[in-house]
C-alpha positions in Angstrom: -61.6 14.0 17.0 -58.3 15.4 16.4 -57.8 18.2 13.8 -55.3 18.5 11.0 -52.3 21.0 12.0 -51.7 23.7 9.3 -48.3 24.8 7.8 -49.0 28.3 9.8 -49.9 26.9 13.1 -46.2 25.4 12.8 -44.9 28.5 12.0 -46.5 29.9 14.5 -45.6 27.5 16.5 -41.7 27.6 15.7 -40.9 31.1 15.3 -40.2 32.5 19.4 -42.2 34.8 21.2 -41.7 38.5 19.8 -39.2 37.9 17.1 -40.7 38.2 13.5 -39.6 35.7 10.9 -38.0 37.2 7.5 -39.6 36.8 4.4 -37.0 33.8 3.2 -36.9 32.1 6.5 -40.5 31.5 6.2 -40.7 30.5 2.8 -37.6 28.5 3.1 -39.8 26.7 6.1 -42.6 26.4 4.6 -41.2 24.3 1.3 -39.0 21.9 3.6 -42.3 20.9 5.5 -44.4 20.9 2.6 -41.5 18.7 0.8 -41.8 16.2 3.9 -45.3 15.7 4.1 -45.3 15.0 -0.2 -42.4 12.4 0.1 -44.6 10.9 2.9 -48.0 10.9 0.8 -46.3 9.6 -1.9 -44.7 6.9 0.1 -48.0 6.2 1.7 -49.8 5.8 -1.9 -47.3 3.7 -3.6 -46.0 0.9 -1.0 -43.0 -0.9 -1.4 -42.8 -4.3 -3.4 -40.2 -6.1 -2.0 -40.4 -8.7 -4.2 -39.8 -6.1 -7.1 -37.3 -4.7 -4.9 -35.1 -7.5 -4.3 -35.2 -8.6 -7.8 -33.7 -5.0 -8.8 -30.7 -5.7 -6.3 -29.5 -9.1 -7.7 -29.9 -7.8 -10.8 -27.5 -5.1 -10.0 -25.4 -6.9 -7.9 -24.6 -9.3 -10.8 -23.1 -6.2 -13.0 -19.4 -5.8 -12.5 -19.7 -2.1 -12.6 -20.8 -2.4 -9.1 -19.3 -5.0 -7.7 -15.7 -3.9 -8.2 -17.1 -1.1 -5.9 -19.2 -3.1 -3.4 -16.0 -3.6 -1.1 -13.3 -1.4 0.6 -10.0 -2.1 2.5 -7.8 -0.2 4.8 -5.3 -0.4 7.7 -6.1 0.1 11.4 -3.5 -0.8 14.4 -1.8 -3.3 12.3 -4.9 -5.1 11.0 -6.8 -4.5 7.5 -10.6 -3.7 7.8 -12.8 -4.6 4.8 -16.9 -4.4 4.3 -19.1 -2.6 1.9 -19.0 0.8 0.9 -20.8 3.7 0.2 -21.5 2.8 -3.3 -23.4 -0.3 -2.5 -25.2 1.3 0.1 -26.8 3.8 -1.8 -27.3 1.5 -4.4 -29.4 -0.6 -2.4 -31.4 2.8 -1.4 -32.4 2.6 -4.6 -33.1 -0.7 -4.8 -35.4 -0.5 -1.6 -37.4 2.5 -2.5 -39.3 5.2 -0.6 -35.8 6.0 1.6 -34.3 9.5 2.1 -30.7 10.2 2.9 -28.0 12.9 2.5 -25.5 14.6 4.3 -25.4 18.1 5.4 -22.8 21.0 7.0 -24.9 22.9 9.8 -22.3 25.6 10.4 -18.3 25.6 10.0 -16.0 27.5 12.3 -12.4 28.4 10.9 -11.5 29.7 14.1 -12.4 26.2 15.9 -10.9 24.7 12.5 -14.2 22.4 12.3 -17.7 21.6 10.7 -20.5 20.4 12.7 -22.4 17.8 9.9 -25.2 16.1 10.0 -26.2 12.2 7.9 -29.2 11.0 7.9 -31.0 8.4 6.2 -35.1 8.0 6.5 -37.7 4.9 5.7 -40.7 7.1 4.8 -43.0 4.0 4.4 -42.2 2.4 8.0 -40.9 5.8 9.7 -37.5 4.5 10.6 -34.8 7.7 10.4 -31.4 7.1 11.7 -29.5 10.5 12.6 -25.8 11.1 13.2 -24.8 14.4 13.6 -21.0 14.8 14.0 -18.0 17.0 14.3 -15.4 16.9 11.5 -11.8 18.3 12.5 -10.3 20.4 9.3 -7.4 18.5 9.2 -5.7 15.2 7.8 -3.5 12.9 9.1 -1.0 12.1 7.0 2.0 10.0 8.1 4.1 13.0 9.3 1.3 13.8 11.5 -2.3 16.1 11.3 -2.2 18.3 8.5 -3.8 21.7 9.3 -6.8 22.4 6.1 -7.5 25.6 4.7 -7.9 25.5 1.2 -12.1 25.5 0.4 -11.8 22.3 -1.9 -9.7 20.3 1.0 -12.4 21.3 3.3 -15.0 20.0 0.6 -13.5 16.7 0.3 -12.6 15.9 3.6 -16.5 16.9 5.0 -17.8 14.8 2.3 -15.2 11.8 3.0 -16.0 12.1 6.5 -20.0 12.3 5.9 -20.2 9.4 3.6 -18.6 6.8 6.2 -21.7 7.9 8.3 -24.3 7.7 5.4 -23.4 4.9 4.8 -24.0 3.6 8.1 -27.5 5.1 8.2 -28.1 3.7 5.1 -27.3 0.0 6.1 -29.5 0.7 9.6 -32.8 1.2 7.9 -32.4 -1.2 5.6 -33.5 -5.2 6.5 -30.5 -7.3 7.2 -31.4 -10.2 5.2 -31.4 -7.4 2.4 -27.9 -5.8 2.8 -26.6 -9.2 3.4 -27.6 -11.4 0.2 -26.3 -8.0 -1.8 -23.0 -8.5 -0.2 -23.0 -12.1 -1.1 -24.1 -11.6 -4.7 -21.4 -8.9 -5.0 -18.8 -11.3 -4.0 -20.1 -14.0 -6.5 -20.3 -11.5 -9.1 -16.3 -10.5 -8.1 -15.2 -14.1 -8.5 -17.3 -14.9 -11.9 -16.2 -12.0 -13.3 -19.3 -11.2 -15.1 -19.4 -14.2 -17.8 -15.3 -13.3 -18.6 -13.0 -16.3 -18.7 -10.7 -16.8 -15.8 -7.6 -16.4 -18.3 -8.6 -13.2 -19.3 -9.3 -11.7 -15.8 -6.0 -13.1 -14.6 -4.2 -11.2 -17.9 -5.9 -8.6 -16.7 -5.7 -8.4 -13.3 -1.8 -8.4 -13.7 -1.8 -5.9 -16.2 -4.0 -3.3 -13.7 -1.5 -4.1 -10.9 1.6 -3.5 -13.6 0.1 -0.3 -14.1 0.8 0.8 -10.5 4.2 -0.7 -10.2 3.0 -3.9 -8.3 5.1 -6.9 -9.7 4.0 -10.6 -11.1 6.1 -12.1 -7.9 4.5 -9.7 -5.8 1.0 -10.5 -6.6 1.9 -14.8 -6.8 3.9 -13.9 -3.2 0.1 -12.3 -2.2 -1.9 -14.7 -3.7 0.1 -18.0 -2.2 0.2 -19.3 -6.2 1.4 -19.0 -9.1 -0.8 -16.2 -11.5 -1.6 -18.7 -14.2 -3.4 -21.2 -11.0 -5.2 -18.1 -9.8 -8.2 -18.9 -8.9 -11.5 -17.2 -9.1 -11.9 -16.1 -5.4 -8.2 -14.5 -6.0 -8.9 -12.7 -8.8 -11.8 -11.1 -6.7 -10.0 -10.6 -3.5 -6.8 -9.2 -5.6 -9.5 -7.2 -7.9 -11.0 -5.9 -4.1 -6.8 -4.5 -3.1 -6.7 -3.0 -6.0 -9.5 -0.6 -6.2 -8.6 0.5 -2.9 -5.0 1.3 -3.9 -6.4 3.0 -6.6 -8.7 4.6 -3.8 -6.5 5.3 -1.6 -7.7 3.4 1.2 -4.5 1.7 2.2 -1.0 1.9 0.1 0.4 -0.5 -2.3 3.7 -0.7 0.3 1.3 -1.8 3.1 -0.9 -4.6 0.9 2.6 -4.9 -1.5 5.7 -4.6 0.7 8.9 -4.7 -1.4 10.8 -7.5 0.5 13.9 -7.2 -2.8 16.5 -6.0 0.1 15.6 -9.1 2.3 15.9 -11.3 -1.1 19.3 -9.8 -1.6 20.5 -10.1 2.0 20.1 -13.8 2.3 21.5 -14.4 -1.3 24.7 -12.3 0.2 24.7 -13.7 3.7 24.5 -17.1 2.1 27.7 -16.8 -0.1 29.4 -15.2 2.5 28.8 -18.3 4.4 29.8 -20.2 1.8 32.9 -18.4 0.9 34.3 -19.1 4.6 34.1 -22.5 4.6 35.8 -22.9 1.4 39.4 -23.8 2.2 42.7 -22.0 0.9 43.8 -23.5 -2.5 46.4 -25.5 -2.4 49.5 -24.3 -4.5 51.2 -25.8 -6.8 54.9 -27.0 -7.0 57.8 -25.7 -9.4 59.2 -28.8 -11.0 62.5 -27.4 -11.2 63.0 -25.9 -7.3 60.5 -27.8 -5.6 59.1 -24.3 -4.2 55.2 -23.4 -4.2 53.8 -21.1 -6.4 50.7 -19.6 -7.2 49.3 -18.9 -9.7 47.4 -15.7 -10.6 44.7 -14.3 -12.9 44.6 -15.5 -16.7 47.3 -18.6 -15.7 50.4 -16.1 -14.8 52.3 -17.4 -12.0 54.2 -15.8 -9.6 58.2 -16.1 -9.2 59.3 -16.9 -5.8 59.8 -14.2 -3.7 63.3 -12.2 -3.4 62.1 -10.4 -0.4 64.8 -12.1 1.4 67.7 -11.8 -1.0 66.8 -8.1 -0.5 70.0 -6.4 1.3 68.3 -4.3 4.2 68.0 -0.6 4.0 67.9 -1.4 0.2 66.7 2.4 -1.7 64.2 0.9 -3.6 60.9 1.3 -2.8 59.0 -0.7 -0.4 55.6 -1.7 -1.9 53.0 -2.7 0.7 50.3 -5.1 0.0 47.3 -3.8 0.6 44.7 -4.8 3.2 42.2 -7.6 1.7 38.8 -8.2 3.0 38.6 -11.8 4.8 35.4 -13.4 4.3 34.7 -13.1 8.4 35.3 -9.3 7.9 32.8 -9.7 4.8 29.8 -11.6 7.1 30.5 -8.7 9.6 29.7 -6.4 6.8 26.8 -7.8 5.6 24.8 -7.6 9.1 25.5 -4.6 9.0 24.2 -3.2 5.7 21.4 -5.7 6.7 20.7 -4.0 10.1 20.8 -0.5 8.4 18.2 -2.0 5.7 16.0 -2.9 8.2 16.2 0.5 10.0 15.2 2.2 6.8 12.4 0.2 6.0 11.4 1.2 9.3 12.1 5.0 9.1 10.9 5.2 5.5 8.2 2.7 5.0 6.1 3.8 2.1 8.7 6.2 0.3 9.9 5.2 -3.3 13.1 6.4 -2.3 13.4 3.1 -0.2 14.3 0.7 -2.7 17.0 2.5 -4.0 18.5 3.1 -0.9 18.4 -0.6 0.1 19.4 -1.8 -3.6 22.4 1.0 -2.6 23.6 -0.6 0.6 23.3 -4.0 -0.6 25.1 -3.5 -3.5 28.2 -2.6 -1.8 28.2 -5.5 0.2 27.9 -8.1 -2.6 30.7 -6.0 -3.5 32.8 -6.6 -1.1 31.4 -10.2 -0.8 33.1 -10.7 -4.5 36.5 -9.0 -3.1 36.5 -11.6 -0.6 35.8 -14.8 -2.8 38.6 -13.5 -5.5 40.9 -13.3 -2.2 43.2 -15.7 -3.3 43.5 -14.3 -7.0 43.8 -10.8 -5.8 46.3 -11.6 -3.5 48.5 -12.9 -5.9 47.8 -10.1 -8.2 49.6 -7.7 -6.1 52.3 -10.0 -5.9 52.8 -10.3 -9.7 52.4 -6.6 -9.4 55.5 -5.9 -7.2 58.0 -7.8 -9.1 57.3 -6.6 -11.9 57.6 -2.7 -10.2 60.7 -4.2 -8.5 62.1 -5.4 -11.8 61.5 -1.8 -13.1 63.0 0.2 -10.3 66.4 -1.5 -10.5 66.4 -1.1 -14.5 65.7 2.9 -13.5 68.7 2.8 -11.2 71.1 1.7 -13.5 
């Protein structure tokens, strides 16, 4: 017949051959065994109802206050990876009773720049424990690459990011599939219901939470496929599911919300400049009294015919040169190439509110010079109107 083992033949048991436990250790190890074998008595004497059990998770699934926090996004190698988070899974913990779990730093090295952690999550009425112990790096990527830690609060957060990723994973092990996977459903219904709150209002107020962090109406219709009023309740979830992780900072509005405005205004430029050189030169019209052609310039003033020729040679008055005007090939030439040094931003500075302004920059002065070129015609005869009249004044001077 086997015998019960005491608390002090553990300790005996643990503590090595010749070297005398302190006081602390020993107590210390004494209440974490004695805390083990309660949870597991208690356990023992009060089993789990799962029918009880599963009736407390749809009934929180169904609250809002969880469901906008069932879900997570972020990017990886291009892609976007979703599931459930560490809110749902302890959640569901709870739900499912008699489970232990936590996360815990065994020993941290500054010199190494690390922490050695530990996750765990433990089914003290059917034994199953899941263990995961890990090495966290004290550092964080950032998009200018690893960012040494030192500060004690960094540290903090990033051990406790780091651990919760693997509790949560514990947590879903030791749980029943069929268990985790009805709660993800029910979360997902309760995202697209909204919790008993008309569709109208959670589209208002969708757009007013994505207003908030300088995400656009297009933006969200341009996501969405629709327009916001035809939203429809899996949108309002899925766009309800982006937001919380912006507002998370699992993945950045530019990478769920790109700003495609400098592409917008590229092909509206690109376009007129296409259109601007196939419109033909105007055709001018004739003086009734010399037969000559004329033009005629801005606000219906129209140019005298020219007395360039009448001009002796070597005259002393001053020789005014027209300046160069931009053709509307020169201006298509242009615009590829503020389009081309868009792109090369967006690729350089992805992310960076600076962007925006830069492109709105670059593209502006093409659509500038895009409007030079379709008032070509006017602008030429412009400076025509504008050298006669400097001729006329140059020979008054010389008298």
């Amino acid at each position: 017949m086997n015998k019960p083992v005491t608390t002090n033949e553990i300790m005996q048991h643990r503590a090595p051959s010749g070297v005398a436990a302190s006081q602390a250790t020993t107590i210390e190890q004494s209440r974490a065994i004695a805390q083990v074998q309660g949870a597991l008595v208690v356990a023992r004497q009060n089993p789990r109802d799962t029918i009880a059990a599963t009736h407390r998770m749809r009934e929180a699934c169904s609250h809002m206050a969880l469901a906008e926090h069932a879900f997570f996004r972020f990017p990886r190698d291009g892609q976007t990876i979703s599931g459930p988070t560490i809110h749902l899974a302890t959640e569901l913990a709870r739900c499912w009773g008699n489970i232990d779990y936590g996360i815990t730093e065994l020993a941290r090295d500054d010199i190494k720049g690390e922490s050695e952690m530990l996750a765990h999550a433990w089914d003290q009425e059917t034994n199953a424990r899941i263990i995961n112990s890990f090495i966290v790096p004290h550092r964080r990527d950032t998009r200018k690459g690893p960012k040494m830690l030192t500060d004690a609060r960094d540290l903090y957060e990033n051990n406790a990011n780091m651990g919760a990723r693997r509790l949560r994973e514990c947590i879903f092990r030791v749980l029943p599939v069929s268990f985790r996977e009805e709660a993800k459903e029910l979360c997902a219904q309760t995202l697209q219901h909204g919790g008993g709150v008309p569709i109208e209002q959670r589209r208002e107020k969708l757009l007013e939470a994505f207003t908030s962090i300088g995400v656009t109406r297009k933006q969200v219709e341009k996501k969405a496929g629709r327009a916001a009023d035809r939203l429809t309740a899996h949108d309002v979830g899925q766009l309800g599911i982006i937001f919380k992780s912006i507002q998370r900072g699992e993945i950045s509005k530019a990478e769920e919300f790109p700003d495609d405005t400098a592409a917008e205004l590229t092909h509206e430029i690109m376009a007129t400049a296409e259109q601007a050189k196939a419109e033909p030169e105007p055709a001018g019209a004739h003086d009734p009294e010399t037969g000559e052609v004329v033009q005629e310039g801005p606000e219906g003033i129209t140019t005298e015919p020219s007395q360039e020729a009448a001009e002796p040679a070597g005259s002393a008055q001053e020789e005014i040169t027209q300046p160069d005007l931009i053709s509307p090939a020169t201006v298509a030439d242009l615009t590829e190439d503020a389009r081309n040094l868009v792109m090369e931003l967006q690729e350089k500075a992805r992310g960076f509110d600076k962007l925006k302004a830069l492109d709105t920059w670059f593209l502006t002065a093409a659509k500038t010079a895009m409007d030079e070129a379709r008032l070509h015609q006017v602008g030429r005869d412009a400076v025509a109107q504008v050298k006669a009249l400097r001729r006329a004044k140059l020979v008054e001077e010389s008298r």
